[in-house]
N, CA, C and O atoms as CSV, one atom per row, in Angstrom:
chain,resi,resn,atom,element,x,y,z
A,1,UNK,N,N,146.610,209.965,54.901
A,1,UNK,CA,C,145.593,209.018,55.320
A,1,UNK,C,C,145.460,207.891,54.299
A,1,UNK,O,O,146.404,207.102,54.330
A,2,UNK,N,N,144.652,207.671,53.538
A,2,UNK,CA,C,143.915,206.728,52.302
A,2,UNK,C,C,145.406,207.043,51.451
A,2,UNK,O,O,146.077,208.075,51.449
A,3,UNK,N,N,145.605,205.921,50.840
A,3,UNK,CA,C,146.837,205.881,49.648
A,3,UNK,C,C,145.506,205.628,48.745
A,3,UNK,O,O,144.524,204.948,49.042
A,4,UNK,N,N,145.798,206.500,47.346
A,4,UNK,CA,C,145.202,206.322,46.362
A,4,UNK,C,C,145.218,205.502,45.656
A,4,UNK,O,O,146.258,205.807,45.071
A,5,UNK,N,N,144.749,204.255,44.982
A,5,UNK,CA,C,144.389,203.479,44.281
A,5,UNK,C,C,144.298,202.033,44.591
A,5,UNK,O,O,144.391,201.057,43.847
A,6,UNK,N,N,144.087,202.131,45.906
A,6,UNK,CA,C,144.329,200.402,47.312
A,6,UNK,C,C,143.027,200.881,47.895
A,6,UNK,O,O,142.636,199.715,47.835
A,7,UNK,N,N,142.083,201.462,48.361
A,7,UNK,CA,C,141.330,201.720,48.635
A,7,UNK,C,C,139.768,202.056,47.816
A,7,UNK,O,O,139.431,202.840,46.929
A,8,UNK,N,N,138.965,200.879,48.746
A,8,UNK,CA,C,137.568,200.934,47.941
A,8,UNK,C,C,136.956,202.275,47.960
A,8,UNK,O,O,137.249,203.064,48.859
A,9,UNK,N,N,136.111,202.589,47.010
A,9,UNK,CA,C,135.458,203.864,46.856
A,9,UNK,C,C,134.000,203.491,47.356
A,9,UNK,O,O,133.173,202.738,46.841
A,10,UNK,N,N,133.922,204.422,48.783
A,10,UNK,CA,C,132.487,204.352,49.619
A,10,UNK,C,C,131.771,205.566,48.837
A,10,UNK,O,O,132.471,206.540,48.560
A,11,UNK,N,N,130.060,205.556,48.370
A,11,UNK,CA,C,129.158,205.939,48.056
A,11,UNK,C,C,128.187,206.033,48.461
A,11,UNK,O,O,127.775,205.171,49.237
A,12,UNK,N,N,127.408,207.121,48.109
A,12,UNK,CA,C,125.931,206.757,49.064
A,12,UNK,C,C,125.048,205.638,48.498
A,12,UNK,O,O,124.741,205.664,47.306
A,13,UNK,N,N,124.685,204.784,49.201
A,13,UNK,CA,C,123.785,203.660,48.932
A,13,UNK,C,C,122.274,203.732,49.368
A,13,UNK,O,O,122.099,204.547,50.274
A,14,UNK,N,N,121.410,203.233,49.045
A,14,UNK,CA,C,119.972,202.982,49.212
A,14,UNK,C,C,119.372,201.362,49.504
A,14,UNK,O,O,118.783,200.718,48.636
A,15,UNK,N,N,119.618,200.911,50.748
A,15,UNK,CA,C,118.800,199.437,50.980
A,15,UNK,C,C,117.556,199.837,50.787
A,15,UNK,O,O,117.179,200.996,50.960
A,16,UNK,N,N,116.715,198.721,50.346
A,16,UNK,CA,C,115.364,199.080,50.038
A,16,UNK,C,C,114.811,197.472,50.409
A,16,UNK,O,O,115.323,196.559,49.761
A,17,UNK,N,N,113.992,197.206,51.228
A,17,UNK,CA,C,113.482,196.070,51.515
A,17,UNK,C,C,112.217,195.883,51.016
A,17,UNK,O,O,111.467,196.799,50.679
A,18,UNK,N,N,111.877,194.282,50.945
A,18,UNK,CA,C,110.989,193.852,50.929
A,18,UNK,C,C,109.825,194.741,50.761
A,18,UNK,O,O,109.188,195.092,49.767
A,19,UNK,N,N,109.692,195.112,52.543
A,19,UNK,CA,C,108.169,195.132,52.890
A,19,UNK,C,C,108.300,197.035,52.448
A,19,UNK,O,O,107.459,197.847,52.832
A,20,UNK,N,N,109.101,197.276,51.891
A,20,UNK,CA,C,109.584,199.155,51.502
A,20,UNK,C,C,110.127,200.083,52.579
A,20,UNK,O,O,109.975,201.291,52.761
A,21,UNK,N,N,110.812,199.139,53.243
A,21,UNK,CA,C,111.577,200.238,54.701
A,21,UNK,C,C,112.862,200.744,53.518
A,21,UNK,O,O,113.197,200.136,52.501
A,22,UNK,N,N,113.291,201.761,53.933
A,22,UNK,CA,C,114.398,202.079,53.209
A,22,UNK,C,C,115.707,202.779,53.999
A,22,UNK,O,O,115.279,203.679,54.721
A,23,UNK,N,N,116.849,202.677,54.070
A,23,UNK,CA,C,117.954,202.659,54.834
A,23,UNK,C,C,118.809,203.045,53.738
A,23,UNK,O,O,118.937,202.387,52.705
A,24,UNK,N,N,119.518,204.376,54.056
A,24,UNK,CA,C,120.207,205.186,53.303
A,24,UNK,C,C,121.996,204.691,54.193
A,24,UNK,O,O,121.899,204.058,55.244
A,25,UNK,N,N,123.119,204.960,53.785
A,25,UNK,CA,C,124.082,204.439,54.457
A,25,UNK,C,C,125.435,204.844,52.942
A,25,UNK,O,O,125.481,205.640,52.004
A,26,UNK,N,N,126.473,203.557,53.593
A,26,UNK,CA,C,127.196,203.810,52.567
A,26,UNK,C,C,127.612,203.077,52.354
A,26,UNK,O,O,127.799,202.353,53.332
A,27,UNK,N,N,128.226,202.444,50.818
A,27,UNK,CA,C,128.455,201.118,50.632
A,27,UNK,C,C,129.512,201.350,49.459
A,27,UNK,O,O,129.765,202.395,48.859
A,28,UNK,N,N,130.106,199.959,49.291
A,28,UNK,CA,C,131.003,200.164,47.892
A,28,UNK,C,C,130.199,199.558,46.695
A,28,UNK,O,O,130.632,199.582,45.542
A,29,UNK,N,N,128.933,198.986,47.069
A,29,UNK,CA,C,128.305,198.390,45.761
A,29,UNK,C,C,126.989,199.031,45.279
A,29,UNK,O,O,126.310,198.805,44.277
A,30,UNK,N,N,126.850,199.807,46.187
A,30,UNK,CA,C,125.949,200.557,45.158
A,30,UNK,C,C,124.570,200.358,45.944
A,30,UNK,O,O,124.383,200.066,47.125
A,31,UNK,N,N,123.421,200.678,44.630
A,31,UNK,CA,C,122.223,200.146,46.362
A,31,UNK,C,C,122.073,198.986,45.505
A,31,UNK,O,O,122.692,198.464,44.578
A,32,UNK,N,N,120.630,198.712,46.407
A,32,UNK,CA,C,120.530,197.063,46.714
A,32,UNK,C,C,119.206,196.854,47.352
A,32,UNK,O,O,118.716,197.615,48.186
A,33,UNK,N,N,118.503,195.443,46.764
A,33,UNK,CA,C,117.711,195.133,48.076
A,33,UNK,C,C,117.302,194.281,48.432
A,33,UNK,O,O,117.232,193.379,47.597
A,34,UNK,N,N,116.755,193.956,49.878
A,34,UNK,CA,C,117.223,192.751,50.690
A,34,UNK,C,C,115.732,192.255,50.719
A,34,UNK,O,O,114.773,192.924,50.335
A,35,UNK,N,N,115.694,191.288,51.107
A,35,UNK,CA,C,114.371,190.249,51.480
A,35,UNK,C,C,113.253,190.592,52.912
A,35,UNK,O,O,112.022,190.594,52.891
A,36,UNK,N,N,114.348,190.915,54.314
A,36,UNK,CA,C,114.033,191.145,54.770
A,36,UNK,C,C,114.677,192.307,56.047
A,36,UNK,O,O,115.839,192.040,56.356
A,37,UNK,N,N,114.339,192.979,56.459
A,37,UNK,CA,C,114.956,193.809,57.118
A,37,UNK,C,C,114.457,193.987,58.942
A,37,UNK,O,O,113.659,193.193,59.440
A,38,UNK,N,N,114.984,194.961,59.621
A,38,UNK,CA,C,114.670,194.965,61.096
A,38,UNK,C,C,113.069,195.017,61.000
A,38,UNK,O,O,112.318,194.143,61.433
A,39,UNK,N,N,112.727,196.068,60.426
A,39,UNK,CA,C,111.482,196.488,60.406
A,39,UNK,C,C,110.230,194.824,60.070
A,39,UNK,O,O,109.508,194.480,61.006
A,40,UNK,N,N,110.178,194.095,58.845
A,40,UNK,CA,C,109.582,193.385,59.079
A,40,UNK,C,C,110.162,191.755,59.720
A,40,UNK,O,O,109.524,190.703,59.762
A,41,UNK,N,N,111.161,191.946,60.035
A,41,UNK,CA,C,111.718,190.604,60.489
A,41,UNK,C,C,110.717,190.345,61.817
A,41,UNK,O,O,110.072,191.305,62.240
A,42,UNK,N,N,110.584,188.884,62.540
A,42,UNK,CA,C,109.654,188.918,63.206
A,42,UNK,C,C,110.644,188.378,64.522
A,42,UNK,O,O,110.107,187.859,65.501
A,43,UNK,N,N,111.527,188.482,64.475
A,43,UNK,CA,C,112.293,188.359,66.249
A,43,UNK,C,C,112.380,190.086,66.312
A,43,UNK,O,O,112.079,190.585,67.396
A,44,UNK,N,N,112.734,190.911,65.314
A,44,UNK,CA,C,112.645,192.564,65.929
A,44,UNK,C,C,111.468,192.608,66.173
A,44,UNK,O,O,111.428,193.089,67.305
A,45,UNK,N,N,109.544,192.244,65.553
A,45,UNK,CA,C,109.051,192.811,65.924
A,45,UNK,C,C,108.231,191.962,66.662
A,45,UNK,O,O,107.048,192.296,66.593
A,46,UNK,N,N,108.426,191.097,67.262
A,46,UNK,CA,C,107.894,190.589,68.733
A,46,UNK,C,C,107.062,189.872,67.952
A,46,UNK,O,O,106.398,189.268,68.794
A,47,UNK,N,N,106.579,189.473,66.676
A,47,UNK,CA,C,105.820,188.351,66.189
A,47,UNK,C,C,106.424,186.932,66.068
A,47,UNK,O,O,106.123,186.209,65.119
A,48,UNK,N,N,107.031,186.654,66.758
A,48,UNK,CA,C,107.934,185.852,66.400
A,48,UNK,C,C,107.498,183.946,67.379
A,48,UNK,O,O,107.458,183.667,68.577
A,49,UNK,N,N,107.333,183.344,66.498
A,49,UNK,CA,C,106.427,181.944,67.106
A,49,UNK,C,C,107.450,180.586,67.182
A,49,UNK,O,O,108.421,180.275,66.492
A,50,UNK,N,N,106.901,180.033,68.141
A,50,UNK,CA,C,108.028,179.227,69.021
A,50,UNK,C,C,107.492,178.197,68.480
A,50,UNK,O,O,106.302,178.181,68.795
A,51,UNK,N,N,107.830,177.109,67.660
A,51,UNK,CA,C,107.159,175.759,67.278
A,51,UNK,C,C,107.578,174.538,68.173
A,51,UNK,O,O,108.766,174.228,68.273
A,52,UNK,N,N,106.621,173.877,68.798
A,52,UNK,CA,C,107.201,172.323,69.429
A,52,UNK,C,C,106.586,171.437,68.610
A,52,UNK,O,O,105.359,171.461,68.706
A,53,UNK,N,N,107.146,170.470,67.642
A,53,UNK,CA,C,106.659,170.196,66.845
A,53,UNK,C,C,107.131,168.612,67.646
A,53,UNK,O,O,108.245,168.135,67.865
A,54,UNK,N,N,105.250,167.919,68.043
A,54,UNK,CA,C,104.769,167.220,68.459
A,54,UNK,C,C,106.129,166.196,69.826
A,54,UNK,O,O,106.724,165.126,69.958
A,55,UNK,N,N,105.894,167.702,70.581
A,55,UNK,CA,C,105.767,167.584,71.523
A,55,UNK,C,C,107.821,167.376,72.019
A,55,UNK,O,O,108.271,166.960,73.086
A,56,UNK,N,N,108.427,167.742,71.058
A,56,UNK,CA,C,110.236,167.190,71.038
A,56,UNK,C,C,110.914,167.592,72.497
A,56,UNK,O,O,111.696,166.922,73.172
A,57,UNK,N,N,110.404,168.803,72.743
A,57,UNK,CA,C,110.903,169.161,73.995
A,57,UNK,C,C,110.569,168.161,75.414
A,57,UNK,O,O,111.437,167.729,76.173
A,58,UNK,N,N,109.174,167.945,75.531
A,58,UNK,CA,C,108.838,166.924,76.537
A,58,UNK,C,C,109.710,165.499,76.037
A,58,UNK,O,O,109.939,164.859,77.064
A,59,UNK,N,N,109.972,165.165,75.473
A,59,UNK,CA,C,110.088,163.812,74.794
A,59,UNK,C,C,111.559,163.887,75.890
A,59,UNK,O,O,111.756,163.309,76.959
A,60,UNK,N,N,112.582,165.000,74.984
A,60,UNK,CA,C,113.729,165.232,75.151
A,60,UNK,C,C,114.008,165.563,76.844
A,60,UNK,O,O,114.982,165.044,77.389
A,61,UNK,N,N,113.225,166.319,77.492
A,61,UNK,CA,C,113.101,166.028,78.816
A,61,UNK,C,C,112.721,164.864,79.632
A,61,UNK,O,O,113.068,164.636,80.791
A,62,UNK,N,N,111.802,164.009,78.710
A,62,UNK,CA,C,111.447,162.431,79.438
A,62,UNK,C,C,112.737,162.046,79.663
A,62,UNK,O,O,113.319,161.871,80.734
A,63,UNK,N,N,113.243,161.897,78.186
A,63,UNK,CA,C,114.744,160.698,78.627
A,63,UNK,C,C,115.316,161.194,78.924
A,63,UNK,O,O,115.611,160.653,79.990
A,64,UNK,N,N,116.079,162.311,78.798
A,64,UNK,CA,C,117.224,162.479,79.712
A,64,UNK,C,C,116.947,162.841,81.490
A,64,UNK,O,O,117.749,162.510,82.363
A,65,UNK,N,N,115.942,163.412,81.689
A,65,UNK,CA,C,115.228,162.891,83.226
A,65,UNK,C,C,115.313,161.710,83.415
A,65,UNK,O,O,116.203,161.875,84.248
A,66,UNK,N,N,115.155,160.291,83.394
A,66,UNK,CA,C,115.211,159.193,83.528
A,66,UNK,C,C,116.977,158.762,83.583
A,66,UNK,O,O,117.521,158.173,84.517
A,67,UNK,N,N,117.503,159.142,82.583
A,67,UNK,CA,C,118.785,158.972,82.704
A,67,UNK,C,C,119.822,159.697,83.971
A,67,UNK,O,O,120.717,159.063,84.529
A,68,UNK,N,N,119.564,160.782,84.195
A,68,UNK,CA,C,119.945,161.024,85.492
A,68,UNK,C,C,119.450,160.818,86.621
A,68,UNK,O,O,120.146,160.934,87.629
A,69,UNK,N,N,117.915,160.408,86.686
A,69,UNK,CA,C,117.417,159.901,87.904
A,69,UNK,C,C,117.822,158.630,88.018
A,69,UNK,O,O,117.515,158.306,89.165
A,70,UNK,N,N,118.488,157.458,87.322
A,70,UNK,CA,C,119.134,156.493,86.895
A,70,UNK,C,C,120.511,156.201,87.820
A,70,UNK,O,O,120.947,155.284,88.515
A,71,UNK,N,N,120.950,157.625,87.374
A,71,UNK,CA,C,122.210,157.669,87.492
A,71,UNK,C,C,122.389,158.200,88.981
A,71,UNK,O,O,123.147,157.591,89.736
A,72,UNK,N,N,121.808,159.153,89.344
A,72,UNK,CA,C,121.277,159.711,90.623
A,72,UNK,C,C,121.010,158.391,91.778
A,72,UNK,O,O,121.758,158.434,92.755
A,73,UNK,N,N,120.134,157.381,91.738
A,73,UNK,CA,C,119.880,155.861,92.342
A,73,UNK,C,C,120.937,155.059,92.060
A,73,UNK,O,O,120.742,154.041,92.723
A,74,UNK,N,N,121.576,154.987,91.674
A,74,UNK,CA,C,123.059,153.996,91.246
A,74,UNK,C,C,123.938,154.820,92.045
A,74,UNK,O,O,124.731,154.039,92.571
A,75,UNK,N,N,124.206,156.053,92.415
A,75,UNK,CA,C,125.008,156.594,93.387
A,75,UNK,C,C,124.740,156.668,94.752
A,75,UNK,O,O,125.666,156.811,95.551
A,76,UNK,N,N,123.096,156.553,95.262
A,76,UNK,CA,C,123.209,156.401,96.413
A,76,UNK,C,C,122.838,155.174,96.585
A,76,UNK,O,O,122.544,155.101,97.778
A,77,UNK,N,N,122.608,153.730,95.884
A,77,UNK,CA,C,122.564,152.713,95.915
A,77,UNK,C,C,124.112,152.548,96.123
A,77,UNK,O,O,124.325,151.672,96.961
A,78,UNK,N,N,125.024,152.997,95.727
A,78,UNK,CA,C,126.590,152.897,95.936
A,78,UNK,C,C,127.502,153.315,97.310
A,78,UNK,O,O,128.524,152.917,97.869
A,79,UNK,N,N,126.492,154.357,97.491
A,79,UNK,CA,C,126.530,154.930,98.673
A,79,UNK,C,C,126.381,154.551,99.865
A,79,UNK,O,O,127.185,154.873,100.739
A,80,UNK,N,N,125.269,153.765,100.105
A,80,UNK,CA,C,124.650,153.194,100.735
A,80,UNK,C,C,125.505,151.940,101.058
A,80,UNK,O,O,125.876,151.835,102.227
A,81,UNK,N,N,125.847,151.025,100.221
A,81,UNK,CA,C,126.619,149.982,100.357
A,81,UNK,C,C,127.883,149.736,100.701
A,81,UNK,O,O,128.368,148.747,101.251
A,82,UNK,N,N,128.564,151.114,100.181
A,82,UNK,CA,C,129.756,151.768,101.091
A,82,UNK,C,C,129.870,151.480,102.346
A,82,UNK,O,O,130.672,150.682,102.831
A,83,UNK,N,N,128.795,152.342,103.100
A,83,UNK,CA,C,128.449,152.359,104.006
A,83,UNK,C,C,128.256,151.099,104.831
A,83,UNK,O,O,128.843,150.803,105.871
A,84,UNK,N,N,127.330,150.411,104.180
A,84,UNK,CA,C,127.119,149.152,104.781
A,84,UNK,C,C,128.314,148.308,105.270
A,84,UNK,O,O,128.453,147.837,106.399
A,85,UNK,N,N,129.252,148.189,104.094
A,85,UNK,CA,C,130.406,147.677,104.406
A,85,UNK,C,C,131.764,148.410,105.227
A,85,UNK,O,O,132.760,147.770,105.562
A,86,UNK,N,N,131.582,149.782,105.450
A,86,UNK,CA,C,132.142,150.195,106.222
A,86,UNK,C,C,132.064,150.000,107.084
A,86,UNK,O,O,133.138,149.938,107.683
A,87,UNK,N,N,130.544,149.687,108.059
A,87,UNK,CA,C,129.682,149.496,109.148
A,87,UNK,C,C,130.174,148.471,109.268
A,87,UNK,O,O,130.899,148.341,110.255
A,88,UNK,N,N,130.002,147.234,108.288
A,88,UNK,CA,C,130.147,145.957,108.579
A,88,UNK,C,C,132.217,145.444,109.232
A,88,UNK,O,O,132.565,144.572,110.028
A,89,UNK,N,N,132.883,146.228,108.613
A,89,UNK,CA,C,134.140,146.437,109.033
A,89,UNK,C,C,134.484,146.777,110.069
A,89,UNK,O,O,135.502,146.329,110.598
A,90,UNK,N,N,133.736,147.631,110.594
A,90,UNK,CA,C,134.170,147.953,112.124
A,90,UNK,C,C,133.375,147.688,113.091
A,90,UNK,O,O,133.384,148.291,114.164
A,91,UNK,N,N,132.188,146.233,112.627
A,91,UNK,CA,C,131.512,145.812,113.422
A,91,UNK,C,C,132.605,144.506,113.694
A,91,UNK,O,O,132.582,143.914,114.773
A,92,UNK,N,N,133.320,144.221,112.876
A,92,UNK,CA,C,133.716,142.726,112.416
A,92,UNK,C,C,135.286,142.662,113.255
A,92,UNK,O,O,135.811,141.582,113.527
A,93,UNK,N,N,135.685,143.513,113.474
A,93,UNK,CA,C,137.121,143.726,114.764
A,93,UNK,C,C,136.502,143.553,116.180
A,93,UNK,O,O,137.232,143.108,117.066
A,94,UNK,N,N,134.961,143.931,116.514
A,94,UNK,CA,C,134.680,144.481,117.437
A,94,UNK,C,C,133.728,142.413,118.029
A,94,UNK,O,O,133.487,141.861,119.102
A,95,UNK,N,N,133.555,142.084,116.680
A,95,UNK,CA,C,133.323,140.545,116.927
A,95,UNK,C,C,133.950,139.530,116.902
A,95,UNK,O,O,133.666,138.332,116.876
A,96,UNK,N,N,134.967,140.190,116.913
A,96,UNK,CA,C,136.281,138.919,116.835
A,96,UNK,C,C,136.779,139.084,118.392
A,96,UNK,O,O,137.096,138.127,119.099
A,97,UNK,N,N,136.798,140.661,118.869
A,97,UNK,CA,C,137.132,140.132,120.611
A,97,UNK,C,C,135.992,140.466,120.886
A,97,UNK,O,O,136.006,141.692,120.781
A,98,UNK,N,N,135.190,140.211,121.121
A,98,UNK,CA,C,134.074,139.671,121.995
A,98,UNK,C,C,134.273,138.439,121.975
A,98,UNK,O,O,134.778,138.030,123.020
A,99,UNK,N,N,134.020,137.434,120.965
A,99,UNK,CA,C,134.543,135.714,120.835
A,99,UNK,C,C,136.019,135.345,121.323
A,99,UNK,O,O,137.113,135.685,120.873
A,100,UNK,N,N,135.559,134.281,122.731
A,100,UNK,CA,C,136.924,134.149,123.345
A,100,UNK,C,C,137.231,133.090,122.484
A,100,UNK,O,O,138.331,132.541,122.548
């Protein structure tokens, strides 16, 4: 299996956090300890607060709403005129023989 002397030496380790959760495991460095862990992190424990800081999200929805409603009216304004001139094309054969 393991060739001897290429291979790290795993030990028992001790994480020890912050808030004093402690997590036994195994490591090559030994123990250690961290800032914050599952236990007080606040996306694991559902404390976790959503900031809109004055208001970026609406802002960011104004303009780019406007820009596709923009863009949205420029296509059936395009559309429309298509049309018109399609209409107007096969009104325009249909007025040339009528006029003797």
């Amino acid at each position: 299996m393991a060739q001897k002397g290429i291979h790290p030496v795993y030990k028992t380790s001790v994480i020890t956090c912050a808030c004093g959760n402690r997590v036994e495991t195994f490591s090559t460095r030994g123990d250690f300890m961290v800032d914050i862990c599952s236990n007080c992190h606040p996306f694991y424990t559902g404390k976790q607060k959503f900031v809109d800081a004055a208001g970026r999200i609406e802002r960011f929805q104004k303009k780019y709403a406007k820009s596709t409603a923009g863009k949205a009216a420029a296509a059936d304004k395009a559309a429309a005129e298509a049309a018109a001139a399609a209409a107007g094309e096969a009104a325009a054969p249909d007025a040339a023989a009528a006029t003797p």
